[in-house]
C-alpha positions in Angstrom: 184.6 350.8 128.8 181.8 348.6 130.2 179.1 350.0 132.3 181.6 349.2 135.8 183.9 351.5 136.5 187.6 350.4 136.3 186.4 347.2 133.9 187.8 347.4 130.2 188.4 345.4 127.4 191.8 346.2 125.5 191.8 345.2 121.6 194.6 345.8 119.4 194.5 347.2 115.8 195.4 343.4 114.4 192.6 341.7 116.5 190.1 344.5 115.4 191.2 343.9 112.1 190.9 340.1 112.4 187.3 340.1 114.0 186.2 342.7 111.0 187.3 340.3 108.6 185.7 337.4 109.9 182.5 339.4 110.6 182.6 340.6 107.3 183.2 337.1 105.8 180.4 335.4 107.7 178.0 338.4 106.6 179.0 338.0 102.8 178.1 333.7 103.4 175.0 335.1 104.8 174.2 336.8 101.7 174.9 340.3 102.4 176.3 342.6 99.8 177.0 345.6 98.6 174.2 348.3 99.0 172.0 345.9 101.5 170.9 347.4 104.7 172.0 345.8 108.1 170.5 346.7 111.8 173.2 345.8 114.2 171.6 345.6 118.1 173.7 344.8 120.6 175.5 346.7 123.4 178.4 349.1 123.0 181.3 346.4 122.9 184.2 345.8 120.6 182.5 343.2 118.7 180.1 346.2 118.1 182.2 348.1 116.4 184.1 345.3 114.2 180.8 344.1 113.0 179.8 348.1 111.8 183.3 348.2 110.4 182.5 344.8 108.8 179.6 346.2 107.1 181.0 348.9 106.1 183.9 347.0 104.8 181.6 344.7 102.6 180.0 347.8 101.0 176.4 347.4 103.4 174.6 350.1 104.7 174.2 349.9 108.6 172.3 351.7 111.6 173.0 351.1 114.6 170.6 350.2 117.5 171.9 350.1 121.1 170.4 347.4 123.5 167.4 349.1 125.7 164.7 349.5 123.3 161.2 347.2 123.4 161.1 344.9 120.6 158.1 347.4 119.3 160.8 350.3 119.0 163.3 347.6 117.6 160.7 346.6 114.9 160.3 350.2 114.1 163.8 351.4 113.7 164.3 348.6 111.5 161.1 348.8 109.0 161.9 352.9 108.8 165.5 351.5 107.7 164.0 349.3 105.2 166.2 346.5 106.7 165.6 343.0 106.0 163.5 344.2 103.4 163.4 343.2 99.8 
């Protein structure tokens, strides 16, 4: 659902699984692996989800930060998740 009413986006099981995949590929050439920690921000969308279902697919820890917080609150949530963090 998007924030209009009436105004969806539709995504099959396949193309979920597809877009996981090729999230969780592009994460892994990133460098990510197993055990790291990964802040996702970005608004409640499918791409959203494939890319939580990507790390968790890779073995990566993830929290999830919706769009709407200042970039102070942003910088918070992510040091108290010890993400990006070696």
């Amino acid at each position: 659902e998007k924030d209009e009413p009436g105004e969806e986006v539709r995504v099959t099981y396949r193309e979920l699984l597809e877009l996981t995949c090729r999230l969780g590929n592009t994460l892994k050439r990133q460098g990510v692996k197993r055990g790291d920690r990964v802040t996702i921000y970005m608004p409640p969308c499918p791409l959203a989800v494939a890319s939580m279902l990507a790390c968790a697919r890779i073995g990566a820890v993830h929290a999830v930060v919706f769009a709407g917080f200042s970039a102070e609150s942003l910088a918070d949530r992510i040091q108290d998740g010890w993400c990006g963090c070696s």
